[in-house]
N, CA, C and O atoms as CSV, one atom per row, in Angstrom:
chain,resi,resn,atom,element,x,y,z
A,1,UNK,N,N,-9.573,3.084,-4.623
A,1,UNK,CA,C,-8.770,2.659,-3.503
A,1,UNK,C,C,-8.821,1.142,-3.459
A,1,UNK,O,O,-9.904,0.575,-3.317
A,2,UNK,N,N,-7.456,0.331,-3.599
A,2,UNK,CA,C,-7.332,-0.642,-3.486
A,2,UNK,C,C,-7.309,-1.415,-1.915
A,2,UNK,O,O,-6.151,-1.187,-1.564
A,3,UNK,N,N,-7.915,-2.149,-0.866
A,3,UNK,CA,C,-7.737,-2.920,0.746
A,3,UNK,C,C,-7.555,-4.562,0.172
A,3,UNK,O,O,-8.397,-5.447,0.325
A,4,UNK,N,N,-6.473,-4.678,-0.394
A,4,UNK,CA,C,-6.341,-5.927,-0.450
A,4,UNK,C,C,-6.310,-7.011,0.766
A,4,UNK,O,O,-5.501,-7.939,0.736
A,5,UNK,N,N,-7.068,-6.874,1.648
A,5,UNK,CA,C,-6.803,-7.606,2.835
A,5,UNK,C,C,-7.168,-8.921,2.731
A,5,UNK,O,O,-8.293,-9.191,2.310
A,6,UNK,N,N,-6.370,-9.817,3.058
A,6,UNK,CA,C,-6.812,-11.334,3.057
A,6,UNK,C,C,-6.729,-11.675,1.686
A,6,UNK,O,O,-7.480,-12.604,1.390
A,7,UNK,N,N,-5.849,-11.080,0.475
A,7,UNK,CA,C,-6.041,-11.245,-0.565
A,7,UNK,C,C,-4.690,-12.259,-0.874
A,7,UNK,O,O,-3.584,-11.923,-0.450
A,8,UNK,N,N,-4.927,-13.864,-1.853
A,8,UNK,CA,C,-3.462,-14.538,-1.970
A,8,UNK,C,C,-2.756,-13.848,-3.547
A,8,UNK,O,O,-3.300,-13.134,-4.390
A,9,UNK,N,N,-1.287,-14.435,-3.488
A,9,UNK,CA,C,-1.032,-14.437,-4.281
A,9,UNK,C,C,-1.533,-14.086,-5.959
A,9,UNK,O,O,-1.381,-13.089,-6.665
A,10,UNK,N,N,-2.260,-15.557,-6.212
A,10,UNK,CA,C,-3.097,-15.218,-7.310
A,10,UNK,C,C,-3.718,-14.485,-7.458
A,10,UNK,O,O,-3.595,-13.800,-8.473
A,11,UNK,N,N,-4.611,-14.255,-6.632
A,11,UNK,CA,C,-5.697,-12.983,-6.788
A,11,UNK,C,C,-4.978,-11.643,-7.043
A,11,UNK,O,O,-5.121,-11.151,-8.162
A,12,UNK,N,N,-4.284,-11.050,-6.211
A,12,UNK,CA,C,-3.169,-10.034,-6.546
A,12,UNK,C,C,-2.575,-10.023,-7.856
A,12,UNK,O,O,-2.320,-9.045,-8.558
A,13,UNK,N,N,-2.340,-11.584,-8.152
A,13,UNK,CA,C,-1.597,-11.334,-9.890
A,13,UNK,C,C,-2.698,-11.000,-10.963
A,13,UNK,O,O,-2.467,-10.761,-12.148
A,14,UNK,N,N,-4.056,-11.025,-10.297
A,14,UNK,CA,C,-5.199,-11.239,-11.574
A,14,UNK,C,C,-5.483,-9.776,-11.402
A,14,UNK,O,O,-6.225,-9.291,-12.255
A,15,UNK,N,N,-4.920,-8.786,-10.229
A,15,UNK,CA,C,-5.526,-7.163,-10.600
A,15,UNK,C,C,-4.459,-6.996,-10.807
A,15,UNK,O,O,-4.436,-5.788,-11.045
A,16,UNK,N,N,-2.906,-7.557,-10.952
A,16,UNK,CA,C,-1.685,-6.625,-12.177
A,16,UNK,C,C,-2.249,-6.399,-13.985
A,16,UNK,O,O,-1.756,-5.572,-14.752
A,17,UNK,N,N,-3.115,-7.147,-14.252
A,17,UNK,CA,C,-3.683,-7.464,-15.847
A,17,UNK,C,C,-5.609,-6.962,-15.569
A,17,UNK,O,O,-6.602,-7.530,-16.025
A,18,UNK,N,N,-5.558,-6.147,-14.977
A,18,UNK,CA,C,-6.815,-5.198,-15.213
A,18,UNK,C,C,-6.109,-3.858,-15.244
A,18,UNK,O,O,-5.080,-3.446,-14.710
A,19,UNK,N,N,-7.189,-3.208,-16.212
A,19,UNK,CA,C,-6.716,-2.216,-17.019
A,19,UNK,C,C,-7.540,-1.212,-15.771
A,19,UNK,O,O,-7.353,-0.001,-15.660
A,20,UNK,N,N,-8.107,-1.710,-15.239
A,20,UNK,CA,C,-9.055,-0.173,-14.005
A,20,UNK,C,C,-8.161,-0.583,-12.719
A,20,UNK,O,O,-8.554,-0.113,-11.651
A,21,UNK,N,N,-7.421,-1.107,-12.700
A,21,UNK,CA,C,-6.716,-1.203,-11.327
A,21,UNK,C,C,-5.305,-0.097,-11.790
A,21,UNK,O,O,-4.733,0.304,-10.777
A,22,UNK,N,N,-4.780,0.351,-12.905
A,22,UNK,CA,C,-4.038,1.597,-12.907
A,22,UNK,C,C,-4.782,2.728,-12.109
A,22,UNK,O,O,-5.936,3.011,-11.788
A,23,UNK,N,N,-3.332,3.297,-11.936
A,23,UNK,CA,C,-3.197,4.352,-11.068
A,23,UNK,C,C,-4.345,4.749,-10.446
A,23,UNK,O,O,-5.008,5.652,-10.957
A,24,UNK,N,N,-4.725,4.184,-9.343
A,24,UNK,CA,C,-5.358,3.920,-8.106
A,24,UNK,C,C,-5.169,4.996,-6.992
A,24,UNK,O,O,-4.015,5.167,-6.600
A,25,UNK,N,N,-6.138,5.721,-6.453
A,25,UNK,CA,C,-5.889,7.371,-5.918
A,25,UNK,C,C,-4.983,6.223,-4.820
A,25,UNK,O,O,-3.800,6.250,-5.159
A,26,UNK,N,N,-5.201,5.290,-3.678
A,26,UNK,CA,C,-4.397,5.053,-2.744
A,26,UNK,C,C,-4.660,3.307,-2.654
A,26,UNK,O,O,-5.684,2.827,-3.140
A,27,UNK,N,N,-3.628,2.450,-1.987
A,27,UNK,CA,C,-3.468,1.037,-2.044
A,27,UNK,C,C,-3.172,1.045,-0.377
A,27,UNK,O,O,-2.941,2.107,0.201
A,28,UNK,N,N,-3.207,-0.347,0.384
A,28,UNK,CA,C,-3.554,-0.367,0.984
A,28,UNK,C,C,-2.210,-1.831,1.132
A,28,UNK,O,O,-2.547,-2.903,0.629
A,29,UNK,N,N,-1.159,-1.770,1.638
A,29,UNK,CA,C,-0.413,-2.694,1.259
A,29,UNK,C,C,-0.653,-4.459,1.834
A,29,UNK,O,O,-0.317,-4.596,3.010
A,30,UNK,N,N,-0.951,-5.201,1.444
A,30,UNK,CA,C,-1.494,-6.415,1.875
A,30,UNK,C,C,-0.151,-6.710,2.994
A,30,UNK,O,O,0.968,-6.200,3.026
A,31,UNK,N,N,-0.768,-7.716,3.839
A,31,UNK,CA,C,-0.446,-8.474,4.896
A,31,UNK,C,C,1.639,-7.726,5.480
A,31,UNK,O,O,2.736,-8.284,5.461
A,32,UNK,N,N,1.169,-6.241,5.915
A,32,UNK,CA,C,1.757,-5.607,6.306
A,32,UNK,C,C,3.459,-5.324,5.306
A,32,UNK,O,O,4.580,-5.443,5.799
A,33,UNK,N,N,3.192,-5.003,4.090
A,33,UNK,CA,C,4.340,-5.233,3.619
A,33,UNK,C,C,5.416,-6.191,2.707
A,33,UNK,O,O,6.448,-5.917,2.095
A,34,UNK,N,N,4.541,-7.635,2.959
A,34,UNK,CA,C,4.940,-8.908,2.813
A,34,UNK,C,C,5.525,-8.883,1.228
A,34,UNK,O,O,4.593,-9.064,0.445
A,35,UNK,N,N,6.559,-8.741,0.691
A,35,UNK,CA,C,7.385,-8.897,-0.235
A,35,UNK,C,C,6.335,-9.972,-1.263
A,35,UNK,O,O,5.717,-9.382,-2.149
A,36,UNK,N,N,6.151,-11.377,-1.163
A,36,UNK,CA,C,5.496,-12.123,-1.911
A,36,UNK,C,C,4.247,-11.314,-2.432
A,36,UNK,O,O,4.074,-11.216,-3.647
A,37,UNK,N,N,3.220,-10.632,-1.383
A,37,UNK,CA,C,2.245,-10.103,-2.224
A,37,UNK,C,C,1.830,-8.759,-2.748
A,37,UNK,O,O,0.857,-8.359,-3.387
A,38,UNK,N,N,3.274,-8.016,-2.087
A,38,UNK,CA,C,3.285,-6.434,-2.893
A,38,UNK,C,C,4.693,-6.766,-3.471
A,38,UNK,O,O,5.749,-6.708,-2.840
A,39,UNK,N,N,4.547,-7.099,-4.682
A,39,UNK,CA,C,5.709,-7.612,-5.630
A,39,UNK,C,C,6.313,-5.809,-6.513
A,39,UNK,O,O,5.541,-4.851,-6.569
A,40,UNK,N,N,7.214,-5.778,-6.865
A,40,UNK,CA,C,7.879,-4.036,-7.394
A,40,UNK,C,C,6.484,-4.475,-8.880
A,40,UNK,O,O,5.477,-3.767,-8.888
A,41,UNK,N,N,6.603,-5.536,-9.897
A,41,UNK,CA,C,5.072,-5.659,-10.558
A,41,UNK,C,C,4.422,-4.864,-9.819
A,41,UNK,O,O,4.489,-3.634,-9.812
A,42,UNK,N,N,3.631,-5.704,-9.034
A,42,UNK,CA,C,2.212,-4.923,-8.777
A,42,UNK,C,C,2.544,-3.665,-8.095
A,42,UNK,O,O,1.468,-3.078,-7.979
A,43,UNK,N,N,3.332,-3.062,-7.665
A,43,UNK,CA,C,3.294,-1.895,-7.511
A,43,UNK,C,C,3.648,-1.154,-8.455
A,43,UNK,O,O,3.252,0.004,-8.319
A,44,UNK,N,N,4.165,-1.329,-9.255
A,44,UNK,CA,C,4.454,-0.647,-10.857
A,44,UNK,C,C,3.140,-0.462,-11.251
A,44,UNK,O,O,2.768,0.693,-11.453
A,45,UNK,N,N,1.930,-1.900,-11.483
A,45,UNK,CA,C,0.773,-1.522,-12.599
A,45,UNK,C,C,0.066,-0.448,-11.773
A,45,UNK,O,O,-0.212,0.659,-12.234
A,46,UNK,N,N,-0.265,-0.923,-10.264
A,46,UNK,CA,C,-0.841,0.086,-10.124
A,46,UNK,C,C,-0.707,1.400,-8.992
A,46,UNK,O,O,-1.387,1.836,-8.064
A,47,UNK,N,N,0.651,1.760,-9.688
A,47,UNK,CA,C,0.658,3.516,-9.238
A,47,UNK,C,C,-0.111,4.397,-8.465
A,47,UNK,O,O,-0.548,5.484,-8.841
A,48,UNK,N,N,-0.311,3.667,-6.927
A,48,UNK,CA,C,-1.085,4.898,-6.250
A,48,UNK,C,C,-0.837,5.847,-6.095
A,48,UNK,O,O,0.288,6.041,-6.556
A,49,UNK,N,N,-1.319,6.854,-5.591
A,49,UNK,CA,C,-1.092,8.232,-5.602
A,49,UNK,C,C,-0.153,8.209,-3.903
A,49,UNK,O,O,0.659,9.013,-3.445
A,50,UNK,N,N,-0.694,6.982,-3.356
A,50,UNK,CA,C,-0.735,7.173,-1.860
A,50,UNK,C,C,-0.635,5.531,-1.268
A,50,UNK,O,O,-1.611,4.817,-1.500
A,51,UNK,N,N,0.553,4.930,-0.500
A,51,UNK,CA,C,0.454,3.810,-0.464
A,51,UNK,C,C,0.806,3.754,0.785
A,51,UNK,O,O,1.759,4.354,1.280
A,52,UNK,N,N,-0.332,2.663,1.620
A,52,UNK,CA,C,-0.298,2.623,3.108
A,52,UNK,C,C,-0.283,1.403,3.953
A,52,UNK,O,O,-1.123,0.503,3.940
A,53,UNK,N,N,0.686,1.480,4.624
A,53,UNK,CA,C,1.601,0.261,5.542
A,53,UNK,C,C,1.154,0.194,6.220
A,53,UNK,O,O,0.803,1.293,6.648
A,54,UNK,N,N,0.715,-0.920,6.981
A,54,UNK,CA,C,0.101,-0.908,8.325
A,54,UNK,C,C,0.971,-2.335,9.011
A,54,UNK,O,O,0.928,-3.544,8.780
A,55,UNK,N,N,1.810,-1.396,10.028
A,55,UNK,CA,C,2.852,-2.325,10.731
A,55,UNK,C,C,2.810,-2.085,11.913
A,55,UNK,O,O,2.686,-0.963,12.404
A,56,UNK,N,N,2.930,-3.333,12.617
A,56,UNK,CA,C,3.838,-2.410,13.954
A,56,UNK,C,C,5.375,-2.151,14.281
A,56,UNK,O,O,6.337,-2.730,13.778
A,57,UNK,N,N,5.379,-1.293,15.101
A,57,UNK,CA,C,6.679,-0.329,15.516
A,57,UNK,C,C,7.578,-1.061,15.441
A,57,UNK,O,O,8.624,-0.711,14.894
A,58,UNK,N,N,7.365,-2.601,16.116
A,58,UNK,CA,C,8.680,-3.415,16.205
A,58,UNK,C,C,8.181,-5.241,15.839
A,58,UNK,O,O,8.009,-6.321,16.404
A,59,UNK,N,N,8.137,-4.704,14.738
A,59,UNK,CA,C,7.593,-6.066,13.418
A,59,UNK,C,C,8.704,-7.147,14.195
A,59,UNK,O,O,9.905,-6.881,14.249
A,60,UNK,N,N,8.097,-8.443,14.802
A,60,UNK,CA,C,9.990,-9.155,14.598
A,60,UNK,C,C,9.982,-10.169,13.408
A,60,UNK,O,O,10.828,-11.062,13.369
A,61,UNK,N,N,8.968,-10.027,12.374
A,61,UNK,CA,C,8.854,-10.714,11.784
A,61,UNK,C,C,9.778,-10.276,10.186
A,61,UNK,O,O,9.854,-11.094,9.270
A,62,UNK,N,N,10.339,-9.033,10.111
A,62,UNK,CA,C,10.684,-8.300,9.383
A,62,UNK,C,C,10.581,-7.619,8.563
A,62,UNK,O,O,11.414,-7.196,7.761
A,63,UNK,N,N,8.994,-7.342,8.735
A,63,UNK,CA,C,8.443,-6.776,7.833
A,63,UNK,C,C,8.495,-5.156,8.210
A,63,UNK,O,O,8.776,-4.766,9.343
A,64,UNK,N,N,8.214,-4.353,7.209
A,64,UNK,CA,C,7.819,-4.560,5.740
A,64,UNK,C,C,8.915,-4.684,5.073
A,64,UNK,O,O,9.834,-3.868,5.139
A,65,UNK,N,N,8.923,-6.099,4.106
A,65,UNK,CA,C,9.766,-6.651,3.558
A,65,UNK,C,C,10.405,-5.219,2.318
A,65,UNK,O,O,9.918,-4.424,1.514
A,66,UNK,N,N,11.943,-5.657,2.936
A,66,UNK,CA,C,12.741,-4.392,2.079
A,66,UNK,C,C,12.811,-4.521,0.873
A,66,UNK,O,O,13.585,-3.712,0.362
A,67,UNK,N,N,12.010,-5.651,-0.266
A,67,UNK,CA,C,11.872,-5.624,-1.196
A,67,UNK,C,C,10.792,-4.319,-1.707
A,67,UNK,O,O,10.936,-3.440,-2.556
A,68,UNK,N,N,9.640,-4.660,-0.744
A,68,UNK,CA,C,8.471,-3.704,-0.782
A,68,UNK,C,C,8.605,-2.486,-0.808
A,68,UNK,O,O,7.906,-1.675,-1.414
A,69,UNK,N,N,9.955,-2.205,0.168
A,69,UNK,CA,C,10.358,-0.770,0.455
A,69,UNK,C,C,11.059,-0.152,-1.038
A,69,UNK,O,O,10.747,0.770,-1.793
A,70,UNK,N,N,11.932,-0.960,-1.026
A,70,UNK,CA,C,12.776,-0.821,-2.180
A,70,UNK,C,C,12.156,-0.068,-3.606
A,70,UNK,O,O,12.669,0.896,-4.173
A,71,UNK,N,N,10.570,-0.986,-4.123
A,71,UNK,CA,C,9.868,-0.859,-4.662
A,71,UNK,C,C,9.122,0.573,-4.672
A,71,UNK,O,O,8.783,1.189,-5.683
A,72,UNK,N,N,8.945,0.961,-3.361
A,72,UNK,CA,C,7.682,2.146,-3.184
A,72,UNK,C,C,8.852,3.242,-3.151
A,72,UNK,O,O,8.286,4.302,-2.885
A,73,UNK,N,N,10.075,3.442,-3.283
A,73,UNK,CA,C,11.208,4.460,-3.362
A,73,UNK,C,C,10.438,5.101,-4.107
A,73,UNK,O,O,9.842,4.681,-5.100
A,74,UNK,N,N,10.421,6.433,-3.526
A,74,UNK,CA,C,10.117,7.757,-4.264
A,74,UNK,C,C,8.185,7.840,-4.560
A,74,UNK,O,O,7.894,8.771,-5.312
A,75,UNK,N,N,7.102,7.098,-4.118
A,75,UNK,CA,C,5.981,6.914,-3.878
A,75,UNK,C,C,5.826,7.722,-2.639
A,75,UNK,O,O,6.714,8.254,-1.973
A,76,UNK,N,N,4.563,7.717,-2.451
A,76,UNK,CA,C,4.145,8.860,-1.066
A,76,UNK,C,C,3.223,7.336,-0.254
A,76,UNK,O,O,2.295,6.659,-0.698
A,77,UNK,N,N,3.844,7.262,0.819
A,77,UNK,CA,C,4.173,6.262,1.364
A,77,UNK,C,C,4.159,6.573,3.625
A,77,UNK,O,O,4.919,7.061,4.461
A,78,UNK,N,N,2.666,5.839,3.600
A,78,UNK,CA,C,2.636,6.562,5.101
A,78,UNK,C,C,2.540,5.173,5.807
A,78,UNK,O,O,2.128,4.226,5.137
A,79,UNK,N,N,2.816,5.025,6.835
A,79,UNK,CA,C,3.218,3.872,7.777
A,79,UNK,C,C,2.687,4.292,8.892
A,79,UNK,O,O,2.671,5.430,9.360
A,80,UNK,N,N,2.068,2.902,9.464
A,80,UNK,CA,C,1.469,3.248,10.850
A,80,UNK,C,C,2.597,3.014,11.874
A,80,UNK,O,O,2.385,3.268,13.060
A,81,UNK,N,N,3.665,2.587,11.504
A,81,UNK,CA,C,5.029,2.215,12.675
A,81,UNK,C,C,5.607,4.116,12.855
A,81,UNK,O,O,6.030,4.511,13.941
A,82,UNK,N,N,5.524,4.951,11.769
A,82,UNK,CA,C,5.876,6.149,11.888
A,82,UNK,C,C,5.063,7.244,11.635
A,82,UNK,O,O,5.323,8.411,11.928
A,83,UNK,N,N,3.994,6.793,11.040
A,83,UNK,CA,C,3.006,7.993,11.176
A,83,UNK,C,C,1.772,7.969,12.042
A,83,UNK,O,O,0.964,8.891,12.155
A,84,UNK,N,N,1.735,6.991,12.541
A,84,UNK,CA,C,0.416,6.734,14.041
A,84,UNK,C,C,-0.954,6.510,13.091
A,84,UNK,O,O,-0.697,6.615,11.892
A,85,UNK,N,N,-1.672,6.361,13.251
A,85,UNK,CA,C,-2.952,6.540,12.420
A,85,UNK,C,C,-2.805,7.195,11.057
A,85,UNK,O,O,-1.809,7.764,10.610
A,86,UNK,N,N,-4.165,6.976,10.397
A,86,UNK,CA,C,-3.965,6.994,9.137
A,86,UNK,C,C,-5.671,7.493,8.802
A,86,UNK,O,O,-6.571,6.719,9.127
A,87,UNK,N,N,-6.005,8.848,8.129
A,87,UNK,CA,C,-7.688,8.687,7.700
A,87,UNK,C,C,-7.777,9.220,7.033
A,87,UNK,O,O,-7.500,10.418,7.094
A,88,UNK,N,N,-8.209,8.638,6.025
A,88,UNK,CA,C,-8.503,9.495,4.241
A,88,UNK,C,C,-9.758,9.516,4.161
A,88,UNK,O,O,-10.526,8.693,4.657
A,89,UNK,N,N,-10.138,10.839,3.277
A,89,UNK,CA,C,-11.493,10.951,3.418
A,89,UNK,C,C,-12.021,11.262,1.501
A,89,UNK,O,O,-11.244,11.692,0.648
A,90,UNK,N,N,-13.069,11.001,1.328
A,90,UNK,CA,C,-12.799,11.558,-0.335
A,90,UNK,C,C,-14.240,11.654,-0.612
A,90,UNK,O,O,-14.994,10.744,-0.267
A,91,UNK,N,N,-14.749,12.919,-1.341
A,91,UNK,CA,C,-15.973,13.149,-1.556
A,91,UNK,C,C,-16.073,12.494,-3.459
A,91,UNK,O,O,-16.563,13.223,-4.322
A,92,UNK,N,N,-15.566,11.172,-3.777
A,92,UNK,CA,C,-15.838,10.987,-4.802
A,92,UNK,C,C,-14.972,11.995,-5.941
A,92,UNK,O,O,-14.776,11.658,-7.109
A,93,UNK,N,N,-14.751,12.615,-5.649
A,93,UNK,CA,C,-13.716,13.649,-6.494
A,93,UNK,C,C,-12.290,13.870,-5.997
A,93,UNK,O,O,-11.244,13.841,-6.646
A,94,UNK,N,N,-12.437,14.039,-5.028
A,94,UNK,CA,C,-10.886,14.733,-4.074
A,94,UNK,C,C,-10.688,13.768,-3.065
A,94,UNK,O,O,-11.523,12.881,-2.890
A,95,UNK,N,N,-9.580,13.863,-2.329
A,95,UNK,CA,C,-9.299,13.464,-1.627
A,95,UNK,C,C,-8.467,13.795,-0.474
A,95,UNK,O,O,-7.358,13.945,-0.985
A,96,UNK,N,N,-8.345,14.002,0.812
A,96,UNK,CA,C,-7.993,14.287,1.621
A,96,UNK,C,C,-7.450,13.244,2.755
A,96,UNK,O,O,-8.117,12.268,3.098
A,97,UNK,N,N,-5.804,13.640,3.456
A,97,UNK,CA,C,-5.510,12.630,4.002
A,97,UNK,C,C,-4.543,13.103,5.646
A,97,UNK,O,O,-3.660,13.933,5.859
A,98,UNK,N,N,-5.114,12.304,6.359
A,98,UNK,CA,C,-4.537,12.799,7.854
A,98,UNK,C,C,-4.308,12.112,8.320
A,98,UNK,O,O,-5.052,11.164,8.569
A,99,UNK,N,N,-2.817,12.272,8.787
A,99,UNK,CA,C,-2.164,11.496,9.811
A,99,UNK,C,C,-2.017,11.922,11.550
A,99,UNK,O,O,-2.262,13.074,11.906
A,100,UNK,N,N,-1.616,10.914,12.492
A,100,UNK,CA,C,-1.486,11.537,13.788
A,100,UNK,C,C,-0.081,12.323,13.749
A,100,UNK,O,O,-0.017,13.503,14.093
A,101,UNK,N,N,1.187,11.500,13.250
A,101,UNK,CA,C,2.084,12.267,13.360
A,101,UNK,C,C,2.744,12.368,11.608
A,101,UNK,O,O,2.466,11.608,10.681
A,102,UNK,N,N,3.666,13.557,11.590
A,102,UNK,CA,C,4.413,13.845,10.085
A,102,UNK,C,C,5.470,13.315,9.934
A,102,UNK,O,O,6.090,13.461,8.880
């Protein structure tokens, strides 16, 4: 599981060129969406199983940038603006994931 939080630019470009940052059980989308640091790249190298937005309901800032969106088309893709909470749980093998609403 990738929490890129507080993570810039660069740093983000230096886990597109690690080979253990592929397909990643779930990602954690940096600074709510923001187009500059969830680039369609880095969401290409690393293919979560499970990729999670954390916005609010009425962003006026415009996020999550519709590049980002654009990008995660057809990804399993949960948002705190539409799915309320968010809690994954994983015994090291599996993984399990619950939302407030579907």
């Amino acid at each position: 599981m990738l929490l890129p939080l507080g993570m810039d630019a660069t740093s983000l470009e230096y886990l597109a060129s690690n080979l253990a940052m592929r397909n990643l059980s779930a990602v954690v989308l940096a600074e709510s969406g923001y187009a500059p640091l969830n680039t369609p790249a880095l969401i290409s190298w690393l293919r979560p199983q499970v990729a999670l937005l954390s916005v609010a309901a009425v962003d006026r800032s415009g996020l999550p940038s519709p590049e980002t969106l654009d990008a995660l088309e057809g990804s399993n893709l949960l948002r705190t603006d539409q799915n309320g909470w968010i809690e994954i749980k994983t015994d090291g093998k599996q993984m399990w994931v619950e939302v407030e609403r579907n």
